[in-house]
VEXKOL-678127 format. One line per field, with one value per residue (C-alpha): residue number from 1; x, y, z; residue in three letters. Coordinates in steps of 0.1 Angstrom, whole numbers. Layout:
i <- NUM;...
xx <- X;...
yy <- Y;...
zz <- Z;...
aa <- ALA;...
END
This chain:
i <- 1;2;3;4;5;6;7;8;9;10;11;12;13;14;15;16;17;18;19;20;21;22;23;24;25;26;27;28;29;30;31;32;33;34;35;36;37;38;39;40;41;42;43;44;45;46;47;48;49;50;51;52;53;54;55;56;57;58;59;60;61;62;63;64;65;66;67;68;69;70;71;72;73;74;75;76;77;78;79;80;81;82;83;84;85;86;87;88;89;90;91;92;93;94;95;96;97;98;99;100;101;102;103;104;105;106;107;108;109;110;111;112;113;114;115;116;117;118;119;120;121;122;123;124;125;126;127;128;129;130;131;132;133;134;135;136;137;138;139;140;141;142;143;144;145;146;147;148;149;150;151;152;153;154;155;156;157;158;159;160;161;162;163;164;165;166;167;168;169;170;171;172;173;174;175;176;177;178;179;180;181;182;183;184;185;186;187;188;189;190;191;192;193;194;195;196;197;198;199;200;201;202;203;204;205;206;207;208;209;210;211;212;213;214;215;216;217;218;219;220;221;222;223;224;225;226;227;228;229;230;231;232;233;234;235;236;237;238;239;240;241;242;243;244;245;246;247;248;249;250;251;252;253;254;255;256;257;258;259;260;261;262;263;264;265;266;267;268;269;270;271;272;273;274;275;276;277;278;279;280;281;282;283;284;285;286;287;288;289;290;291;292;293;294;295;296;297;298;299;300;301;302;303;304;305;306;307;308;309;310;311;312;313;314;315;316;317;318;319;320;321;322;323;324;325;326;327;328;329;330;331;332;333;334;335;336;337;338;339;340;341;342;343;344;345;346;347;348;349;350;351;352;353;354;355;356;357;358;359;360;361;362;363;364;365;366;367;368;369;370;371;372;373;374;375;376;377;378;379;380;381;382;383;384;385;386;387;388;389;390;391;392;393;394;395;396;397;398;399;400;401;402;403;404;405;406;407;408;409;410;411;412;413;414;415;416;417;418;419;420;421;422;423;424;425;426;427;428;429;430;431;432;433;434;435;436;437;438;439;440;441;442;443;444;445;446;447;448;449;450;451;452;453;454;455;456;457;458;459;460;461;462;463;464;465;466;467;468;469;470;471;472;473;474;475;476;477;478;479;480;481;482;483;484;485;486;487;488;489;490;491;492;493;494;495;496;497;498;499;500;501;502;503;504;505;506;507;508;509;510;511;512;513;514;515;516;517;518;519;520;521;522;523;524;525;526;527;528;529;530;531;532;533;534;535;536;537;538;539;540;541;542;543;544;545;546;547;548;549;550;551;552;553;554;555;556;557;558;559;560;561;562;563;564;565;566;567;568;569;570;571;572;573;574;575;576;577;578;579;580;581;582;583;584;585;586;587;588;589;590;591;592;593;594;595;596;597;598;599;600;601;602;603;604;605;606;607;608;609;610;611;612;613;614;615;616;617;618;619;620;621;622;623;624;625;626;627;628;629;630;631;632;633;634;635;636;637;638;639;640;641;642;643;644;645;646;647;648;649;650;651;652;653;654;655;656;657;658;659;660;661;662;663;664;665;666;667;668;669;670;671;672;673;674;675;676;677;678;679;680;681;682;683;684;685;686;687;688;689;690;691;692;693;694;695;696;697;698;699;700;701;702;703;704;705;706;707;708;709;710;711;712;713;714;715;716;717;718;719;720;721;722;723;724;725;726;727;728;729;730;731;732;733;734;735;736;737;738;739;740;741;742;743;744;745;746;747;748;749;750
xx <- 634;665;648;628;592;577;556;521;536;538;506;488;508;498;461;455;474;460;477;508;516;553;581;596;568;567;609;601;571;596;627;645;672;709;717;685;665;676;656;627;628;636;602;580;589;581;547;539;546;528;497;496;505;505;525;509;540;559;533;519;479;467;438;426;420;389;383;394;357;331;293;288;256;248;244;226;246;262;260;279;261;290;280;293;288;290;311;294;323;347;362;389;396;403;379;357;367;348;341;333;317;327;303;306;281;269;258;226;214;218;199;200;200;212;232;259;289;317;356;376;410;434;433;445;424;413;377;379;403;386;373;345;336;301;300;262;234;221;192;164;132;105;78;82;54;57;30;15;13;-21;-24;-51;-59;-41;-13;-22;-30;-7;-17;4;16;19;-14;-19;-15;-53;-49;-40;-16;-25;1;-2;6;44;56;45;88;67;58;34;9;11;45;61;74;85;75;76;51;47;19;-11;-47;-55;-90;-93;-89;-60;-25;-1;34;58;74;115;123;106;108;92;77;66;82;114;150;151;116;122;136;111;81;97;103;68;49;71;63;97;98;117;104;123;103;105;116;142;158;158;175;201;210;221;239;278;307;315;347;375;354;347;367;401;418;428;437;473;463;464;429;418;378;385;351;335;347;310;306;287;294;325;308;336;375;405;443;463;497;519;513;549;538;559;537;519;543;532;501;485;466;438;417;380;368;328;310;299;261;243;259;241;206;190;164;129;142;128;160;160;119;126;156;137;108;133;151;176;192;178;201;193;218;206;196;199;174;187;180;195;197;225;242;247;253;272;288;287;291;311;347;361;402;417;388;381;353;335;338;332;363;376;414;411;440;444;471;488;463;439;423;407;428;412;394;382;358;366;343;375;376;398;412;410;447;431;397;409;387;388;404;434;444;442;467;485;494;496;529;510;507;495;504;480;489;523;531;505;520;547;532;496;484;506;498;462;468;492;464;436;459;457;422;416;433;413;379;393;388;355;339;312;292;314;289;307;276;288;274;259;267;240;262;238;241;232;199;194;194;214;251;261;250;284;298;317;350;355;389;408;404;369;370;393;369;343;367;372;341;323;349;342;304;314;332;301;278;303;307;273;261;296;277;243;229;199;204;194;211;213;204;203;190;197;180;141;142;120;142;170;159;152;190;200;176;192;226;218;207;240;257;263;263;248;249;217;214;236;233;238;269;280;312;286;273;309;316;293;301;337;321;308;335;349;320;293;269;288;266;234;247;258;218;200;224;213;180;179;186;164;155;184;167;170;158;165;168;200;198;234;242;245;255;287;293;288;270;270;266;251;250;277;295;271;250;248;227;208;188;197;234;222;209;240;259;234;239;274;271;252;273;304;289;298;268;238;226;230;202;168;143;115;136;143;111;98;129;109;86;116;130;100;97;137;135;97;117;148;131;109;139;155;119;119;158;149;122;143;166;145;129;163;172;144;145;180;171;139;160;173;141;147;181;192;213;221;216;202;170;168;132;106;68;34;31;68;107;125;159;191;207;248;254;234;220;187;158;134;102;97;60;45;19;56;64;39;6;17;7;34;34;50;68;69;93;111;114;106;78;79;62;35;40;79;90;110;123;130;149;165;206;200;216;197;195;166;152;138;104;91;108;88;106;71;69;105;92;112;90;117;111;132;148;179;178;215;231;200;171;138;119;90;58;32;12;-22;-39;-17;-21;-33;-65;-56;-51;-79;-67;-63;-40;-25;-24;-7;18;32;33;52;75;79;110;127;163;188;223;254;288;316
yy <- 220;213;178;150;152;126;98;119;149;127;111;143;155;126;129;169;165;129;136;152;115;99;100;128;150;145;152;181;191;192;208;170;169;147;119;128;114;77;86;95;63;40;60;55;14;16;34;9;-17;-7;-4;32;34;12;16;14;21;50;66;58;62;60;27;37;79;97;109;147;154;131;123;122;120;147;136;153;178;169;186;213;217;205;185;159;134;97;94;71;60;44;16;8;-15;4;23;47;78;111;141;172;195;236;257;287;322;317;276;268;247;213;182;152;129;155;139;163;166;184;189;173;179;157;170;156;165;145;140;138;130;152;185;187;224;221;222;217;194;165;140;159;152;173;184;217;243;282;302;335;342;352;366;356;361;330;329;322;306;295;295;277;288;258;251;214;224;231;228;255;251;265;284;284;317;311;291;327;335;373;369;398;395;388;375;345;325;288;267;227;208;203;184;166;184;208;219;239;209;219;205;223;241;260;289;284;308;346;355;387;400;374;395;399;381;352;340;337;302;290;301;287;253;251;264;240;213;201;177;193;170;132;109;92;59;75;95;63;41;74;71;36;35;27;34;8;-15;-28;-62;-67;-33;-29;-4;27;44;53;65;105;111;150;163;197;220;252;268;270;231;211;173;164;137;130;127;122;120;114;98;93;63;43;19;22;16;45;70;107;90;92;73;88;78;93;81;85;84;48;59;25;10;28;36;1;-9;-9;7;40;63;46;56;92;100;87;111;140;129;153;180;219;246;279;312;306;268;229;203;177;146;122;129;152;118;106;134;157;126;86;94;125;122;140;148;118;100;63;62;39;47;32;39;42;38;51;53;79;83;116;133;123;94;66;34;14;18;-3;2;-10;-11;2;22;54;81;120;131;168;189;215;246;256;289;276;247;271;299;269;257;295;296;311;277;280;261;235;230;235;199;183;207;186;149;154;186;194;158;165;192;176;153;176;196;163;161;196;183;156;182;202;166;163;196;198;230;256;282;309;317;335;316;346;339;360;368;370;385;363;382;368;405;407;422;415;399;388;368;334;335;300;284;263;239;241;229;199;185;190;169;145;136;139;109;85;90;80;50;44;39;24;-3;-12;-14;-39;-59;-55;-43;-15;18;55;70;113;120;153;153;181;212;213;231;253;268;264;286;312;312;317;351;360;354;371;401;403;403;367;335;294;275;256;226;203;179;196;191;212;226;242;262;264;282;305;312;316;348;366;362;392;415;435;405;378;374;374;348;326;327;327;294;278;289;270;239;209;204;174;146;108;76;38;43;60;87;105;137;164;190;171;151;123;87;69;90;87;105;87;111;127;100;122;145;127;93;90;85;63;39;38;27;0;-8;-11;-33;-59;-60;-67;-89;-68;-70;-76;-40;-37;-26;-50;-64;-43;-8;-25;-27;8;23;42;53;65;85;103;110;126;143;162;168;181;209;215;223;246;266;275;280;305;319;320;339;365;375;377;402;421;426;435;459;472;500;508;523;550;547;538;506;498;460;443;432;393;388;400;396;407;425;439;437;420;434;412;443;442;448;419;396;397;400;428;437;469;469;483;505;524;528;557;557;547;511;488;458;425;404;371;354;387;385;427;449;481;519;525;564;565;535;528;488;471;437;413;425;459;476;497;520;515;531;511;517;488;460;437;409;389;382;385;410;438;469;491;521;527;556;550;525;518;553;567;585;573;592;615;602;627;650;636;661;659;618;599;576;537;520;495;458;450;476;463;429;445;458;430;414;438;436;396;383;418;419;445;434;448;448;434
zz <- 485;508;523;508;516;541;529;535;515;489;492;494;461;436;454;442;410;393;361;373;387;374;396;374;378;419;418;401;423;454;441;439;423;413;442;460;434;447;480;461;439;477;491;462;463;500;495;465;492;518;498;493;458;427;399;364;340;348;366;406;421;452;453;485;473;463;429;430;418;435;443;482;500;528;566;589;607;639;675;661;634;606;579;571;538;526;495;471;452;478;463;487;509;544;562;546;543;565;546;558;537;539;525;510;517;479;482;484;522;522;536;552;525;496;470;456;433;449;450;473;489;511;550;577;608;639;625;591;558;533;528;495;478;469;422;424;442;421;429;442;426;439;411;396;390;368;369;377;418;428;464;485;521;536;514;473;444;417;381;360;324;309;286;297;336;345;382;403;436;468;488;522;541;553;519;500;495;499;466;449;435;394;399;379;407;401;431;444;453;491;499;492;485;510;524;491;473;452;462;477;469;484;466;463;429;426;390;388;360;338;307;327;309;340;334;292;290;315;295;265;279;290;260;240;262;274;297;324;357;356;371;405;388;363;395;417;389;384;418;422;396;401;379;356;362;339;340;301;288;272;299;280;313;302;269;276;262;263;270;246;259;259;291;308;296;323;307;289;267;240;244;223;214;179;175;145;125;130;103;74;51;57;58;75;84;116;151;162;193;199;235;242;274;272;284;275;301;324;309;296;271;291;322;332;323;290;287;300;271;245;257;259;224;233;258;255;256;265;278;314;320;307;306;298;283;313;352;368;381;347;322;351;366;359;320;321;315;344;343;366;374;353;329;305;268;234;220;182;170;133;112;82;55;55;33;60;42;60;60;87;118;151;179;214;246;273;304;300;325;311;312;310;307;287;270;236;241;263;237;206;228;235;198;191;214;251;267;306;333;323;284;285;298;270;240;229;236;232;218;185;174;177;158;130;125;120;92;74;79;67;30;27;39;9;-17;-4;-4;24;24;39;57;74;100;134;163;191;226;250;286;314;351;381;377;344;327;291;299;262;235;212;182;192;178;157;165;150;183;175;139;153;173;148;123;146;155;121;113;144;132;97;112;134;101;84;106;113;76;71;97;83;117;123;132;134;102;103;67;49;14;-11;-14;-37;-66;-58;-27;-54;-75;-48;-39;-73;-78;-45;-57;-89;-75;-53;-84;-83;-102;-91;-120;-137;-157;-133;-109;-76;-55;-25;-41;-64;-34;-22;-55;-49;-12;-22;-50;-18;6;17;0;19;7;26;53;29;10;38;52;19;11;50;46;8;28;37;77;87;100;118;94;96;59;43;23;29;44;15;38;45;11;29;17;50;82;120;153;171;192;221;236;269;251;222;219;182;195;226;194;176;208;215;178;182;214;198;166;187;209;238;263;268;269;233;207;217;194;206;197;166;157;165;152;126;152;174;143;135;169;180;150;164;198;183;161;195;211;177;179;222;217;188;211;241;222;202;233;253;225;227;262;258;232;248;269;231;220;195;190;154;140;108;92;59;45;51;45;18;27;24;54;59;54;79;92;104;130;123;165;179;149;159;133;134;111;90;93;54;73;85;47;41;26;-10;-22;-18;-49;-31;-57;-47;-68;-71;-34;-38;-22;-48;-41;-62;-61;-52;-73;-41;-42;-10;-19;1;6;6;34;58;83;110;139;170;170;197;214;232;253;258;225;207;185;171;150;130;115;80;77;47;21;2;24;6;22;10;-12;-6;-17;-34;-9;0;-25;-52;-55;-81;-68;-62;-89;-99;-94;-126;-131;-104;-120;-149;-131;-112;-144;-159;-126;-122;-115;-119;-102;-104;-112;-102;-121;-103
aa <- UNK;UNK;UNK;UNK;UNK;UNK;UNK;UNK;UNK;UNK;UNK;UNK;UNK;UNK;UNK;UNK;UNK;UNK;UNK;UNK;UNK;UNK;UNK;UNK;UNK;UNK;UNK;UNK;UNK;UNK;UNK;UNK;UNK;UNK;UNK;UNK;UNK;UNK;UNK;UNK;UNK;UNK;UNK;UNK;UNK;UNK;UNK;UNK;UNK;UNK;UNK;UNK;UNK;UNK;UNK;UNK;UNK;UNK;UNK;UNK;UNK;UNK;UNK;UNK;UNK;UNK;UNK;UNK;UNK;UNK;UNK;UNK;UNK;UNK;UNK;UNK;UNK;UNK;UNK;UNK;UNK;UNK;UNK;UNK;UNK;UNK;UNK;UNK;UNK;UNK;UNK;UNK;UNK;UNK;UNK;UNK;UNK;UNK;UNK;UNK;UNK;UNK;UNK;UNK;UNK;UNK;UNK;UNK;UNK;UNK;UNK;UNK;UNK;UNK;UNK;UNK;UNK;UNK;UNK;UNK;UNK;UNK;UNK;UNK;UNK;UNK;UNK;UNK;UNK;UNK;UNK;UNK;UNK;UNK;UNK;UNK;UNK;UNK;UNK;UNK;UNK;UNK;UNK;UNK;UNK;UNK;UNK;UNK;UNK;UNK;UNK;UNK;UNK;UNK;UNK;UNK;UNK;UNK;UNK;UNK;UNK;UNK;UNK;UNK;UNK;UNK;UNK;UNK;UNK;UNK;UNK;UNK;UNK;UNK;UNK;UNK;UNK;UNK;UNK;UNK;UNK;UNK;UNK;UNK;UNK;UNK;UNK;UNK;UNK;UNK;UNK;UNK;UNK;UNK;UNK;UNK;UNK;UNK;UNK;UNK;UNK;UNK;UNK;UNK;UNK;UNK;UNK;UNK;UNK;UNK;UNK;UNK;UNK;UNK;UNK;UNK;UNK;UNK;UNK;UNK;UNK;UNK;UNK;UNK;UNK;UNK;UNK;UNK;UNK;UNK;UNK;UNK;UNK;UNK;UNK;UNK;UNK;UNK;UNK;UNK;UNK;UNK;UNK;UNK;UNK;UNK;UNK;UNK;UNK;UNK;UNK;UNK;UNK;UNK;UNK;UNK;UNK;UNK;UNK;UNK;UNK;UNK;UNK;UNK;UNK;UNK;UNK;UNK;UNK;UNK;UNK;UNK;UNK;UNK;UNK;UNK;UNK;UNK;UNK;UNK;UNK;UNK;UNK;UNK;UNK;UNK;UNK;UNK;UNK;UNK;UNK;UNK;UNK;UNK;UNK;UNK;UNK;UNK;UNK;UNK;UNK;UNK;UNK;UNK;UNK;UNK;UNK;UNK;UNK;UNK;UNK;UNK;UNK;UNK;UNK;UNK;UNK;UNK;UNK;UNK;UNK;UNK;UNK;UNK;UNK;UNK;UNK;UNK;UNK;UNK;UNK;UNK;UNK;UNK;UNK;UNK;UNK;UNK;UNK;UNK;UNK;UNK;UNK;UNK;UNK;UNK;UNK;UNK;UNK;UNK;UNK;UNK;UNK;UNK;UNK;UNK;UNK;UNK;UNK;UNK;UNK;UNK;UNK;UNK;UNK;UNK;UNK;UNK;UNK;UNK;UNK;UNK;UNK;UNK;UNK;UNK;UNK;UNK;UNK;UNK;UNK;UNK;UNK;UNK;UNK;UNK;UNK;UNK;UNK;UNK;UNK;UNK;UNK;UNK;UNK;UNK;UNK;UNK;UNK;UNK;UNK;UNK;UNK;UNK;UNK;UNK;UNK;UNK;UNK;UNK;UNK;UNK;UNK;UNK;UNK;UNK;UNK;UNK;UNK;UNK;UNK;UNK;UNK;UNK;UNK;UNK;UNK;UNK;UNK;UNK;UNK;UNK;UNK;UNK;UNK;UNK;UNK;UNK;UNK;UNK;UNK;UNK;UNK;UNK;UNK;UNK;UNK;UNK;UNK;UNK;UNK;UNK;UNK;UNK;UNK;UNK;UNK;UNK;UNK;UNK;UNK;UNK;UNK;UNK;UNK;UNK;UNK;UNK;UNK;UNK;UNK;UNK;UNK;UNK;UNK;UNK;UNK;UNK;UNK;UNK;UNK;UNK;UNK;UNK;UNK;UNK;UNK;UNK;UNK;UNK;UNK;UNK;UNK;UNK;UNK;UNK;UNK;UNK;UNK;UNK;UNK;UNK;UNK;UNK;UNK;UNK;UNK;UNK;UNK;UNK;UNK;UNK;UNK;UNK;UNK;UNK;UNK;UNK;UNK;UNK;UNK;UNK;UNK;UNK;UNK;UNK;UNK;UNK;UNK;UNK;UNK;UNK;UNK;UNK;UNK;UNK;UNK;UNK;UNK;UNK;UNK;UNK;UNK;UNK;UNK;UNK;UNK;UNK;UNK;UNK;UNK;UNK;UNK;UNK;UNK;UNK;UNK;UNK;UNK;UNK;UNK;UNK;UNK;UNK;UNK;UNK;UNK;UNK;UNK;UNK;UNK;UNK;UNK;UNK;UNK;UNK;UNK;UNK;UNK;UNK;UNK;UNK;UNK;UNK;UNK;UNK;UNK;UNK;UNK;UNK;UNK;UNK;UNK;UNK;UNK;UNK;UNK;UNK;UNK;UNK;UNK;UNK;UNK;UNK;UNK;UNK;UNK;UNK;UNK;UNK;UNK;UNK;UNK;UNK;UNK;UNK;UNK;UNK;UNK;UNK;UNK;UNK;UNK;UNK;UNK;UNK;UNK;UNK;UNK;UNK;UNK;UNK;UNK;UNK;UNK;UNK;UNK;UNK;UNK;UNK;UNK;UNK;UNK;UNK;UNK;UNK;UNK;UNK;UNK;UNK;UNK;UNK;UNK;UNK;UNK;UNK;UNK;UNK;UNK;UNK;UNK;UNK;UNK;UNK;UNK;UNK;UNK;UNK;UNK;UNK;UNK;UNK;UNK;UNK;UNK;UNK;UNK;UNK;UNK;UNK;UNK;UNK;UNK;UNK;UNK;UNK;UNK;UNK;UNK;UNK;UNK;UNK;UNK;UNK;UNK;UNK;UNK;UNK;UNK;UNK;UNK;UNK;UNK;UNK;UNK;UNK;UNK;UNK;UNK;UNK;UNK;UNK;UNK;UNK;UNK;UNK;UNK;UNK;UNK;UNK;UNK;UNK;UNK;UNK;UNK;UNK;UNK;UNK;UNK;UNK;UNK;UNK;UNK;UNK;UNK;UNK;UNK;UNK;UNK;UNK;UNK;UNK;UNK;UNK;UNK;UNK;UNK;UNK;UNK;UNK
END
């Protein structure tokens, strides 16, 4: 650039790139270069003077400037029919700012009154400063109803499919969306009782068939009975609330903290950076810093938020939708860390030795500034030497320290031995329509295990701390596996050709060892699930029992108060200990904080069962246009009635029905884990790989019905013709034989 930008240029630069903000990187922005550079510096004092700017260290923000992602409320439109909207987190001292709000063809309408989260961008025009890019609406509270459409002659009825929802809704004819009849359609309420006497609703979503992919999660979430609706009181108390200030909070705002996410991650609930340790008496050691969303500062002890996420326990996840445990405005904006825009945090400086031992840690209640929101696959290409515009500036002073740190994590992972599954995590890609495009395998990154590191120690640290100052809390405790399932993982093992040891006290580099045997074989992923399955449910307790999954003695859910209650205790916990508020753990959730635990660990495995349901039947309607075609898997389940098949291509578990076996008597061996052909001597055990053909797929249910047609690259045998067969045997013969059978595995050499 041949001139030096005016004053506004400048303005407008620091105002669309909030992290890109010291007077190097605004010389390098505009092409400035040797003697010019004075000009810049003279500029920058003036702006500082004049209010515009202030200076915090080497870098300059603008006071009187709009986050670049804000919450603004919609006006009604103007004489031209613009809309226009109120930003709700002004803090300057001028006049407010106008925003104008551009839609685009693929937004949904807006309201008078509309609360929304959008991006903004600097203008300058006559009648307004800003331009804001709808991300999604927030705020609106009308009451939801799913059910089944049923047409009438003045519009409808709806029946809803949630068991506890007796009442029906009545449509009236121009609120119909042309819905047909027997459709799943998810409709608001819209009035009060009508002449029918049933209240009324209006139709906004047409879901189709009720077996169709886009209505799956919706059935699941009500037939679990998740609380999908926030009341009134919860929304009201959402929507007042006001970022925190620096009032009371160390101000981190400088430290370049990271949010390191999924790509397709709505919150950013946890942050962090690493340093080395310039102590010298810990040499190779390193700083790290783990930043979370400071959410009890916003949702109190007796309010109606706080009544609500204790009700929820936790967030849902499912391919197509959230619900979450906390309104839009706090888990999608108040208690997310958004790049550039302040936030309050519970933060933790920890320092480790360079095998990545523990020396000390502290907690601090501070108000940080995200120097990035980065995705897990752009920070692993970035370490791996294919940085992006975004990374390459943080490689060098923020992300290869991260990194340095988390190697010495990984030695002292190594010491400690924590059960080492090697499970691949399915990812289901929908269309807009909600139909299945794909159904694949998550790669696991090495970014991913970083975080994971990182945040298993700040909830070490969490536990820690609070049992040094003898305070209650919310402990997440895993207890070892019962002999009984135990001893079912070691006939499994043995059958794979494999060895657990007996006659010890069980550790996880036991299991570890055994893991370690089948990596790399065909048996891998058998052992890997037999080993999960052998493992106790995890669960919440104000007692502490240790986390045997992790080798750990003291543990707690620190890290994701956004999206659990248990962590939402621990911060209160933390409050109180350090004297830091007075929204800090009360004597009332003290004393129910049994009750509280045995009730977030109820809505926690309600959410694992209609996530496993949602799934199962997103597969099976995926599959269902598979019919007849052929995959090829391995046994994973023995029972009574059936094998069950894990297919290779998607993961999803189907069910070899024993009436599809053939008319011989199949034996099922319980302990064995075997059902065995009377007349064939064919053995079906768990491992054995197989060859299948899709017999049924039905998407209302989940359920997959697979024909077997190879058993080991084997056919199966023929059984005896119908004349030529022996009669049934008599049940004690029968008896007889599964003694004869019991706990009968075949061994392979290896």
């Amino acid at each position: 650039m041949s001139r030096i930008p005016t004053k506004a240029e400048i303005l407008d630069w620091i105002a669309a790139n909030p992290t890109l903000n010291s007077k190097r990187d605004i010389a390098k922005a505009f092409g400035i270069k040797g003697a010019a550079r004075i000009d810049l510096k003279r500029m920058l004092k003036e702006l500082e003077a004049e209010g515009h700017l202030e200076k915090r260290k080497k870098s300059y923000r603008d006071p009187d400037r709009l986050p670049p992602v804000s919450v603004l409320q919609v006006k009604a439109p103007d004489a031209n029919g613009d809309l226009f909207a109120r930003p709700l987190e002004w803090h300057g001292e001028g006049v407010e700012p106008i925003v104008l709000v551009v839609p685009r063809a693929s937004d949904p309408a807006l309201g008078e009154g509309d609360r929304i989260l959008a991006k903004l961008s600097v203008v300058h025009e006559e009648d307004h400063n800003y331009e804001a890019r709808l991300i999604r609406r927030i705020g609106s509270n009308p009451r939801r109803i799913l059910g089944i459409f049923r047409k009438g002659s003045e519009g409808g009825r709806i029946v809803p499919v949630d068991k506890s929802g007796s009442n029906e809704w009545q449509v009236q004819a121009g609120a119909t969306l042309s819905a047909k009849d027997g459709e799943l359609v998810e409709a608001e309420q819209a009035g009060p009782k009508g002449r029918l006497g049933l209240a009324r609703a209006r139709i906004v979503t047409r879901l189709g068939d009720p077996s169709a992919p886009k209505a799956v999660s919706l059935i699941a979430i009500h037939q679990h009975g998740i609380p999908d609706h926030f009341p009134d009181a919860a929304i009201e108390e959402a929507d007042k609330a006001k970022p925190a200030g620096l009032k009371g909070r160390e101000d981190l705002r400088d430290l370049p903290l990271l949010t390191i996410d999924p790509a397709d991650a709505r919150d950013h609930d946890d942050a962090c950076y690493a340093a080395p340790d310039d102590d010298p008496k810990n040499p190779g050691g390193h700083i790290i810093w783990v930043a979370i969303a400071d959410v009890a500062h916003y949702v109190r002890p007796g309010s109606a938020l706080d009544a609500e996420a204790r009700n929820r326990g936790n967030s849902s996840y499912f391919p197509d939708r959230v619900v979450p445990m906390l309104p839009d405005r706090l888990s999608g904006d108040l208690c997310s860390l958004h790049e550039g825009v302040p936030r309050a945090v519970i933060a933790l400086r920890i320092r480790i030795d360079a095998e990545g031992n523990k020396v000390d840690h502290r907690f601090h209640r501070a108000l940080m500034r995200s120097a990035a929101s980065l995705n897990y696959q752009e920070v692993q290409q970035a370490v791996d030497g294919a940085p992006n515009d975004k990374t390459e500036p943080l490689l060098e002073p923020v992300l290869k320290p991260l990194f340095a740190a988390y190697a010495a994590l990984k030695t002292a992972r190594e010491q400690r031995q924590p059960l080492d599954l090697d499970l691949p995590e399915r990812k289901i890609v929908l269309s807009d329509e909600g139909k299945v495009l794909s159904v694949n395998f998550r790669d696991r990154l090495d970014a991913h295990r970083l975080i994971e590191e990182f945040m298993v120690l700040a909830n070490v640290c969490a536990a820690e701390t609070l049992l040094a100052k003898q305070s209650p809390l919310l402990f997440r405790v895993h207890e070892e596996p019962s002999p009984e399932k135990l001893d079912a993982l070691r006939e499994t093992a043995q059958a794979a050709g494999f060895t657990l040891a007996k006659g010890q006290v069980l550790k996880t580099q036991h299991l570890n060892r055994l893991l370690n045997q089948a990596a790399g074989s065909d048996e891998a992923e058998l052992i890997n699930l037999s080993t999960l399955r052998s493992m106790t449910q995890a669960y919440y307790s104000p007692q502490n029992f240790g986390h045997f999954g992790l080798a750990l003695q003291h543990y707690a859910h620190f890290t994701s108060p956004i999206r659990r209650y248990a962590d939402l205790i621990v911060h209160r916990a933390l409050i109180s200990a350090h004297g830091w508020g007075k929204d800090g753990l009360s004597p009332d959730e003290i004393d129910r904080l049994e009750k509280t635990a045995i009730h977030i660990s109820d809505t926690e495995r309600r959410s694992m069962m209609a996530e496993r349901d949602t799934t199962d039947r997103y597969l099976a309607a995926y599959l269902s246009e598979r019919v007849g075609n052929e995959f090829t898997g391995r046994i994973s389940g023995i029972a009574r009635f059936g094998a069950f098949v894990k297919l290779d291509e998607t993961g999803a578990d189907g069910l070899i029905p024993i009436r599809s076996l053939g008319r011989e008597y199949f034996h099922f061996d319980q302990e064995a884990a075997t059902l065995m052909g009377s007349d064939t001597g064919l053995t079906i055990g768990i491992g054995q790989r197989v060859t299948v053909r899709l017999a049924q797929a039905t998407p209302v249910t989940g359920g997959l019905e697979l024909e077997l047609l190879s058993l080991e690259g084997k056919p199966l045998p023929r059984a005896p013709s119908p004349a030529g067969r022996s009669p049934r045997r008599k049940p004690a013969r029968a008896g007889y034989k599964a003694e004869k059978t019991k706990r009968k595995v075949t061994r392979r050499r290896r």
